[in-house]
C-alpha positions in Angstrom: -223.3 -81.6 67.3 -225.4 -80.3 64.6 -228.0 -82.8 62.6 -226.3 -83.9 58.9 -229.0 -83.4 56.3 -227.4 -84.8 52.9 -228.3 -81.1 51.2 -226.3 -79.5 53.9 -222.8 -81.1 51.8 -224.5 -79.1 48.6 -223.2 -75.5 48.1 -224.8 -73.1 49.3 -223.6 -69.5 47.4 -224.8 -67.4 50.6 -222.2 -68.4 52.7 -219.0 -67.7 49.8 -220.8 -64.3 49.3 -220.3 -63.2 53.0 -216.4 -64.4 53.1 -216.2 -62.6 49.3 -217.5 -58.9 50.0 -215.7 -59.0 53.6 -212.4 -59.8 51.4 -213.5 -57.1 48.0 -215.0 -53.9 48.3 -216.7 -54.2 45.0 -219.9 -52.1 44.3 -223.1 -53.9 45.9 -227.0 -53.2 45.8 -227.0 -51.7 49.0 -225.1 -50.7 52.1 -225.5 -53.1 55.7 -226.9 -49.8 56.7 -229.6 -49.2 54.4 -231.2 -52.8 54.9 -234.0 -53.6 57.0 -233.0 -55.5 59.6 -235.0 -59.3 59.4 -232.5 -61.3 61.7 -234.5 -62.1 65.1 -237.6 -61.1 64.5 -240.7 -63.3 65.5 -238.0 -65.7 65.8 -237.9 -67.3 69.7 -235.8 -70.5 69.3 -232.7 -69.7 67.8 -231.0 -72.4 69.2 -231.6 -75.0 65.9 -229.3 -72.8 63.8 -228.5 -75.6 61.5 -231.8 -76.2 60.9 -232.6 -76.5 56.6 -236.5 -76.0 57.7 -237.5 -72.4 57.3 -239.7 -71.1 60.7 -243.2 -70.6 61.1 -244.8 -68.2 59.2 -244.9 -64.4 60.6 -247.6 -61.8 60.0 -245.2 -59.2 60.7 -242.1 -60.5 58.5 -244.3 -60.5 55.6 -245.2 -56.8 56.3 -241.1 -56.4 56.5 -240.5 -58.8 53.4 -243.3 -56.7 51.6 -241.9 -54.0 49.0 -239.6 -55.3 46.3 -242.5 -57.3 44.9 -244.4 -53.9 44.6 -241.4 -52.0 43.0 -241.3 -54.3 41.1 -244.8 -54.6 39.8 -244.4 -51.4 38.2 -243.0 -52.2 34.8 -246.1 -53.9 34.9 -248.0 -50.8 35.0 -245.9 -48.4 33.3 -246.9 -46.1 30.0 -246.3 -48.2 27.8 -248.4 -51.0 29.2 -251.4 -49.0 29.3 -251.1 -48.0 25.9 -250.7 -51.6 25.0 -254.1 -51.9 27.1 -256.3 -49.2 25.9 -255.4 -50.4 22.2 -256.1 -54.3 23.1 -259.2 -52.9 24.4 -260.5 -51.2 21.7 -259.3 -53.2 18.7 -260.1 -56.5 19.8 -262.6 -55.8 22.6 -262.7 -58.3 25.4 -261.4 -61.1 23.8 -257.5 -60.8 25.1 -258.7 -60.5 28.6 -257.5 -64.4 29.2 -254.0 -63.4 27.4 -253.5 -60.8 29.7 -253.8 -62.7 32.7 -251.0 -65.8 31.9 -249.4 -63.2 30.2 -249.2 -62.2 33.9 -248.7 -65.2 35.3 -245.7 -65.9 33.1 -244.4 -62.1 33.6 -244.9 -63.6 37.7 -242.6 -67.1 37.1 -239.8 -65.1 35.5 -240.0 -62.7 38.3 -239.6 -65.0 41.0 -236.6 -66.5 39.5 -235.2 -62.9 39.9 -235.9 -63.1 42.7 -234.7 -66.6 44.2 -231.5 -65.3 42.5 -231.1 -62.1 44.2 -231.8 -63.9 47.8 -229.6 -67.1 47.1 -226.4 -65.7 46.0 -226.5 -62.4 47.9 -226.0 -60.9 44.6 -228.1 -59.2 41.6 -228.2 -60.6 38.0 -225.9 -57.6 36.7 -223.3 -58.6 38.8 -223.4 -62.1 38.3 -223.2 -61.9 34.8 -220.0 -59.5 35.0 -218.4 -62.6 36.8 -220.3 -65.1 33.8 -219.5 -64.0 30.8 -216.1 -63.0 29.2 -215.4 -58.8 28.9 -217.0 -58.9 25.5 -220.3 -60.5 26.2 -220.5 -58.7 29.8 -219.9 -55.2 27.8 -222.6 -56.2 24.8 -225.1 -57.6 27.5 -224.8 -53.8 29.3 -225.2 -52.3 26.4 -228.4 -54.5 25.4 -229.5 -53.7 28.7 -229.0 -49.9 28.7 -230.2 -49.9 25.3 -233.4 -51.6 26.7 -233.8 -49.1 29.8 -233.7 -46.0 27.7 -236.6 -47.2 25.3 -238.4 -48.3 28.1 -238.1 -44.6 30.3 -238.3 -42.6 27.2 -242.0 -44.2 27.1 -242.7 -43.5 31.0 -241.2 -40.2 31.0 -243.2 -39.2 27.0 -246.5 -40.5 29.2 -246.1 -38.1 32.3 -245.3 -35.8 30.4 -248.9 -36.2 28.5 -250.3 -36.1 31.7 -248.7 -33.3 32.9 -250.1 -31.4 29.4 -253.2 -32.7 30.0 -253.7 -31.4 33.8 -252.3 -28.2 32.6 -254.7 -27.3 30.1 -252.0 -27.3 27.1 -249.7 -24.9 29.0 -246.8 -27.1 29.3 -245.8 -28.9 26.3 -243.9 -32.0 26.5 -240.9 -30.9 26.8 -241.1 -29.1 29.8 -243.7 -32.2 30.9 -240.2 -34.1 30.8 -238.0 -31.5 32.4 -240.6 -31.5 35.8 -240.7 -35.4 34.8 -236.9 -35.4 35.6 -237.1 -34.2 38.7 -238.0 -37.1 40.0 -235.0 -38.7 40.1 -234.3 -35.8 43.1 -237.2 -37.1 44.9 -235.9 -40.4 44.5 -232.6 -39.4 46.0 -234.0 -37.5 49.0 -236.4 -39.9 50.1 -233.8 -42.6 49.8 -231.4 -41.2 52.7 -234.5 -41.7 55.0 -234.8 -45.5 54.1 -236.0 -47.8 51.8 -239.2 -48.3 53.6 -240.1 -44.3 52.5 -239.5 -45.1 49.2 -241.6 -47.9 48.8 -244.4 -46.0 50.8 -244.5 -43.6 48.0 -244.9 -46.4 45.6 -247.7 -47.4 47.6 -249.4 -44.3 47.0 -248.7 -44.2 43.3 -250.0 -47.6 42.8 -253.1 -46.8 45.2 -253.0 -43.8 43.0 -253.6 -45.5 39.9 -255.8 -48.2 41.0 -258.6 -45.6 42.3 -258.1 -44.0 39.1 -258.9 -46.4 36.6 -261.0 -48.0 38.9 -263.2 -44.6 38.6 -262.8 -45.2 35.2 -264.2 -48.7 34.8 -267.3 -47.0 37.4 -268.0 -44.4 35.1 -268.6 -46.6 32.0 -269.6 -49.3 33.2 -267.8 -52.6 31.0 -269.9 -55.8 31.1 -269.5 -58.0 34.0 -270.5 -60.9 31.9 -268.6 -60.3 28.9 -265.3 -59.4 31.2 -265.7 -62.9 32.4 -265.7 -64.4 29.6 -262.9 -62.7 28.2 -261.1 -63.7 31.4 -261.8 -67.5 30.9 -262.5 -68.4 27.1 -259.4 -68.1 25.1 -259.6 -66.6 22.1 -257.7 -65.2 19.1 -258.5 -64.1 15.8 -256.2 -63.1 12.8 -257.8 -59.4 13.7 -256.3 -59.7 16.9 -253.0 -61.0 16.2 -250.9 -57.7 16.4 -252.2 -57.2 19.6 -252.2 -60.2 21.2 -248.4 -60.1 20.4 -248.2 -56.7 22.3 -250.2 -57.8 25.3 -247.1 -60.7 25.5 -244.5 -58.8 24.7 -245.0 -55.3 27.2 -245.3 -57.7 30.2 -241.7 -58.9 30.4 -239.7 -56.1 30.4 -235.5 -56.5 30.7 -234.6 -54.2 32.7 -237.3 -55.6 34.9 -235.5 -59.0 35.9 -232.6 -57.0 37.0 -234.0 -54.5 39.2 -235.9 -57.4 40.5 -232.6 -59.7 41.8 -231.3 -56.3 43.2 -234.2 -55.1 45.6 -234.8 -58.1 47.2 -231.1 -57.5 48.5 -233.1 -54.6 50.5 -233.4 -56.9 53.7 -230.8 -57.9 56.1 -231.2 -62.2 56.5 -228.8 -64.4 58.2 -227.6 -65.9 54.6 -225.5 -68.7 56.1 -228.7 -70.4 57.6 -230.0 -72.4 54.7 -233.9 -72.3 56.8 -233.9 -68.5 56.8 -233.0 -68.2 52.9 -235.8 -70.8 52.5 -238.3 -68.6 54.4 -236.7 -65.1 52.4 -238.0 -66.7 49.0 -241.3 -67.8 50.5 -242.1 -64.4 51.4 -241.0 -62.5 48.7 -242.9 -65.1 46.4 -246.2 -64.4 48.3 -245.7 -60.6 48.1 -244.7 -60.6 44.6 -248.0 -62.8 43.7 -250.0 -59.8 45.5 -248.2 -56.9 43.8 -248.8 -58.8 40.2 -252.2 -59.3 41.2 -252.6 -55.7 41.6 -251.7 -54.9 38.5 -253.2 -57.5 36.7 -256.8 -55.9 37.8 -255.5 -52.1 37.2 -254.7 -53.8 33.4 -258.0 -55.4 33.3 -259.4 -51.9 34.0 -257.7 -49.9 31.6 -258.5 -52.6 29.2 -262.3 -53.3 30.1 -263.0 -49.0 29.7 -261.6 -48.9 26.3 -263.4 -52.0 25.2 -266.8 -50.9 26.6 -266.4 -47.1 25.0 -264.7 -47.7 21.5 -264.7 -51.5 20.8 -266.0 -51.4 17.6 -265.8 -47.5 16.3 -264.3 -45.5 14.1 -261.8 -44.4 16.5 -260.5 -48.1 18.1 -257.4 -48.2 15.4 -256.4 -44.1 16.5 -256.4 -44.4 20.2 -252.8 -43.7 21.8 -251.6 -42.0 24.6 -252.0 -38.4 23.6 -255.2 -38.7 22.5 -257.2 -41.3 24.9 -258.2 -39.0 27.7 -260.0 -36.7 25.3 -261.7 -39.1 23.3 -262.9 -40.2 27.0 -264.0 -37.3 27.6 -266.2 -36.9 24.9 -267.6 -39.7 24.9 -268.3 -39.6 28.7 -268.3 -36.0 29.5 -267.8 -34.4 32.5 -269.4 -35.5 35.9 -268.6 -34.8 39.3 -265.0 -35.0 37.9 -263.8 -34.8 34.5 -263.5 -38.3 33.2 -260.1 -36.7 31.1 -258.6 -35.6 34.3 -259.2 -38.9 35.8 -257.4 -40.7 33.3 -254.3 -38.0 33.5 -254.2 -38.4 37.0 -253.7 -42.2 36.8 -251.4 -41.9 34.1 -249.4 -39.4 35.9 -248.7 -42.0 38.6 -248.2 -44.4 36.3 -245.5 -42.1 34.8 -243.6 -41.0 38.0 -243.6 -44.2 39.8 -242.5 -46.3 36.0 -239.4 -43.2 36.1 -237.9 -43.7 39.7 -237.8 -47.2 39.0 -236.2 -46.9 36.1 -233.8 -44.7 38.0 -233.3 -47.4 40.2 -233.0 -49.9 37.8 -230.1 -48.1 35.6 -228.0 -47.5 39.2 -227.8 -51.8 39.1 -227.4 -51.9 35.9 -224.6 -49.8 35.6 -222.8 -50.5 39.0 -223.3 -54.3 38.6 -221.8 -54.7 35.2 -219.6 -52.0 35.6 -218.0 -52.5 39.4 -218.5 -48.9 39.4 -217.6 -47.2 43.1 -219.5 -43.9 42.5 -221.8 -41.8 45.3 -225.8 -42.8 44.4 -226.4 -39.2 43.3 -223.7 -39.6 40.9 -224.6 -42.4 39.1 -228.7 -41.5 39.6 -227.5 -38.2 37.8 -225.9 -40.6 35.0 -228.7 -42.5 34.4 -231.1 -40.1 34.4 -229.3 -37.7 31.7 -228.9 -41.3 29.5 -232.7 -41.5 29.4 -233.9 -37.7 29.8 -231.8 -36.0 26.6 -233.0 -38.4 23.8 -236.4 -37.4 25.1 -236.3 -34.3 25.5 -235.2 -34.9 21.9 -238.3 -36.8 21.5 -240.5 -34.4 23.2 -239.1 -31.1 21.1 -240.0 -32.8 17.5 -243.2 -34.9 18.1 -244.7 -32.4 20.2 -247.2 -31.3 17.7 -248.2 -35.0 16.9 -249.8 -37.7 18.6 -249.7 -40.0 15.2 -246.1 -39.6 15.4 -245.7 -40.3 19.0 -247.9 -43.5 18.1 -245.1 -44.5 15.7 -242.2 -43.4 18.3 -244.3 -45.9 20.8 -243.8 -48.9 17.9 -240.5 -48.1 17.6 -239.7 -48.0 21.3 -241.6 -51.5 21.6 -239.7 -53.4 18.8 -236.2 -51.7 20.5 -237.3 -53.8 24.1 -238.4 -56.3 22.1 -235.3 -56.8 21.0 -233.3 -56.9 24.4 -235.5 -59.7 26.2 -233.8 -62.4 25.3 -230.4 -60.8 27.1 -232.2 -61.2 30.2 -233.7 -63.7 30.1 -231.2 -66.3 29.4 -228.7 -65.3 31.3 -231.2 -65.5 34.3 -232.7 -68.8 33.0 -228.8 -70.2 33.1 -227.6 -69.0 36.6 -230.6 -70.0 38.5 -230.1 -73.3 37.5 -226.3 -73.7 38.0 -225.3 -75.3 41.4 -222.2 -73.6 41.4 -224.1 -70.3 41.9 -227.0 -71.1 43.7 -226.2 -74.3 45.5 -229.1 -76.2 46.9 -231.3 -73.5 46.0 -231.1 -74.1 41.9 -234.9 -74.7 40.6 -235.0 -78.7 39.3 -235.7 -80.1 36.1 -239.8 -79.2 35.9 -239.5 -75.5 37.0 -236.1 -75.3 34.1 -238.2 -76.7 31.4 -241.3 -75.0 32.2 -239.4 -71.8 32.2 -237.3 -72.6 29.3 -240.8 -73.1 27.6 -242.2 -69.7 28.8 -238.8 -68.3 27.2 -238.8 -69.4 24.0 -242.7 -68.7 23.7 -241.7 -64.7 24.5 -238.7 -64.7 22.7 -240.6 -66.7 19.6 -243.8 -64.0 20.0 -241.7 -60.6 19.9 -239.7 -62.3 17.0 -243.0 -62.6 15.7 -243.6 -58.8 15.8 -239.8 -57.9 14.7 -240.8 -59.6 11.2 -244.1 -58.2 11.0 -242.6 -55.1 12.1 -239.5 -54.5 9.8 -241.3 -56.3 7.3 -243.7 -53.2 6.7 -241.8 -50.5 7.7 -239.3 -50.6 4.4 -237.9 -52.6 1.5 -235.1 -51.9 -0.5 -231.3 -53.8 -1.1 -229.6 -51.3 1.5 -232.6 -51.9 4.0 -233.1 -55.7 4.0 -228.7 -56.1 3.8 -228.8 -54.1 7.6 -231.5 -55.7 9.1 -229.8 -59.1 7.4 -226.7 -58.2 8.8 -227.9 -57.4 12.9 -230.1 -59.7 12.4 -227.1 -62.6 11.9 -225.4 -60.8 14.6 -228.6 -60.9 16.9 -228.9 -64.5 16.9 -225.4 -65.6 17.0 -225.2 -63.5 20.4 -228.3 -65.9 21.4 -227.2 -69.2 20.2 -223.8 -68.1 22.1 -225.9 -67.4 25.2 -227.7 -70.6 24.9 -224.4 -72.6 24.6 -222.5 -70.8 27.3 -225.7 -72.2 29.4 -225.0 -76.2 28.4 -222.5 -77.7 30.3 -221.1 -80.1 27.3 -218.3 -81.7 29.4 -220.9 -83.1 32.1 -223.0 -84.1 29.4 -220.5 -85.9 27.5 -219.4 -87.2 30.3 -223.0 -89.1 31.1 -223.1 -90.4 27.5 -219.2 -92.1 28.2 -220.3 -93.5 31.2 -223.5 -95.0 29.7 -221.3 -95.9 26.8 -218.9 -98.0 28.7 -221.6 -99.2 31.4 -223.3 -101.1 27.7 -219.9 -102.6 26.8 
């Protein structure tokens, strides 16, 4: 007979999730084909299949665990965060350095609770909240997140398609930087039918990519060692510094982010009715997902240090975006063995590709999770992409000329994802502590507080920069009634978000039982 472990009478979601999608056919992350078979490997006694203790650890099921977490880590390198970077960088010098790493670290908690989701209930955040939340709050939650992933790719596609200018020599202007951008989402497509593991290979190479890039970067001008350090280790913050200690926050976490996340782990094939082997899943993922993060946190810290070193300080610190960054580089640095401007395009070329497919990737989820829709990949990949790629090309077509402008667009873009965290955040924060959806594995009372706290700080911080945001960009009656009115509407959708997470009835409950325990 098999051992009887109190936790073993807890439910566990894996096993309903098997019985569910052998009774539905609903739309699911990926295919029993297309996942990379984990069941039996490295694993010689199989005869303890009740077992709650996950096996011994495996060299070569971490190299098969390791690829979501690097996917992943991508929104953490991504146009958008490099701009945030190279301005942190040069308008308050090395003094966020510290910020940028918990910044990190809390970007990293979030993420592995994507994660433990993903792997405990067989199922992606998208899709959980269709079953959650009532049709209206399912359909505004989709839009939120759509809304979210189109500001977030019109930023990675507007950055390759910089770099693209840039390698170019001003031959191809942004628009047709975003049409070759878009043809990504073909690459994506056709390495896709030959497995996930050739998709996250090229990953590999964009991120290697990058890293030797701005790695040359940080060679060539040569930051202090001494004063990185520092930066790394003292906190500090200044009223100068504010505005961008505020973006260094609020471009870490990005929504769309958390549901790609709960999706790709779904990528490998483990025996989900064995309590030991979902155990070991979430180990695994959490380790490679702490390496992936780490990788980026030190391809930040580059982009950051260079910027600091050349223009902490000057004249041209409060100018510095996207368009512009390379060639101020350049002549500041020159040529070399390589130009230093190509260097930088090439870096934020990979940056730009890589940010895109995922994206891509990301909006299939989205879509097909809150939707239920049964459509072909290409099909909804072709959706996606022309949801993100016309109001760019858009973009692309009347900012050409203008990097100020673009610098502005970039604001804008950053307030609009700002603005969506919260509507993936909570919802995440909620499931992965309800037992009816992840059974034993729902995170206890610490880890709920602690990210609770890490929550409201975010949400609290990019608040911050919605006021100081709206605040400066108009006045007026007409002006301040809209952004009254969403803004009423914005934080009743939260406070309902926040309810809809309390369970009252158990609550009340405990305080009738206490009540009548006193009499």
């Amino acid at each position: 007979m098999p051992p009887i472990e109190e936790e073993q009478h807890q439910p566990l979601l894996a096993e309903r999730s098997v019985d569910f999608y052998e009774e539905d056919e609903e739309e699911r992350a990926y295919d029993s084909t297309e996942k990379i078979h984990i069941i039996g490997v490295d694993e010689e006694n199989e005869a303890d299949e009740y077992s709650t203790k996950a096996p011994p650890f495996s060299w070569r099921k971490l190299w098969l665990f390791t690829g979501p977490g690097f996917l992943m880590s991508i929104a953490f390198l991504d146009p958008g965060n490099l701009e945030g970077d190279l301005q942190s960088g040069a308008i308050a010098g090395y003094s966020l350095l510290w910020l940028l790493l918990w910044a990190t670290v809390m970007g990293l908690l979030v993420q592995l609770l994507a994660a433990r989701l993903g792997v405990a209930t067989g199922r992606h955040l998208a899709e959980l909240c269709r079953d959650e939340y009532p049709n209206w709050a399912r359909l505004l939650l989709w839009v939120m997140a759509e809304l979210a992933l189109i500001g977030s790719d019109i930023q990675e596609v507007i950055g390759s398609a910089i770099a693209i200018k840039i390698l170019s020599h001003g031959l191809l202007p942004l628009w047709a930087g975003v049409i070759i951008t878009a043809l990504d989402c073909f690459i994506f497509l056709f390495l896709e039918t030959y497995g996930v593991r050739k998709l996250e290979a090229l990953f590999a190479v964009l991120i290697a990519t990058m890293a030797l890039s701005f790695a040359w970067l940080f060679g060539e001008t040569k930051p202090s060692g001494v004063e990185l350090l520092v930066g790394v280790v003292v906190p500090k913050l200044s009223s100068k510094t504010i505005k961008q200690a505020v973006g260094v926050v609020g471009c870490i976490i990005m929504p769309h982010n958390v549901f790609l996340h709960s999706a790709l782990v779904q990528s490998r094939e483990i025996d989900s009715r064995k309590i030991g082997r979902v155990r070991e899943a979430i180990t695994y993922y959490s380790i490679e997902s702490g390496v992936a993060l780490s990788i980026s946190f030190i391809i930040n810290l580059f982009v950051t240090t260079v910027f600091a070193k050349a223009f902490y300080g000057s004249e041209q610190a409060n100018n510095i975006g996207l368009g512009n960054a390379g060639q101020y580089l350049q002549e500041k640095y020159g040529g070399g063995l390589f130009p230093i401007l190509y260097i930088w395009a090439i870096g934020l070329l990979a940056a730009g590709q890589s940010s895109t497919i995922t994206g891509t990737y990301a909006g299939q989820f989205i879509m097909g999770g809150f939707l239920n829709l049964r459509l072909k990949k290409w099909m909804r990949a072709l959706i996606t992409r022309s949801c993100a790629i016309i109001p760019t090309l858009l973009v692309a077509l009347v900012f050409d000329a203008s990097d100020g402008s673009l610098d502005v667009l970039n604001e804008w873009l950053n307030v609009l994802q700002s603005i969506q965290i919260p509507f993936a955040l909570i919802p995440l924060l909620y499931l992965v502590a309800k037992e009816e959806v992840m059974g034993i594995f729902k995170i206890g009372t610490v880890l709920q507080i602690i990210s609770w706290l890490v929550a409201a700080l975010v949400i609290v911080i990019n608040g911050y920069l919605l006021v100081d945001f709206f605040s400066s960009e108009g006045s007026g009656v007409i002006f301040t009634s809209v952004v009254f009115v969403f803004t009423a509407a914005y934080v009743c959708f939260i406070v309902y978000l926040i309810a809809r997470g309390i369970n009252f009835s158990k609550w009340l409950g405990k305080t009738k039982r206490l009540t009548t325990t006193g009499n």
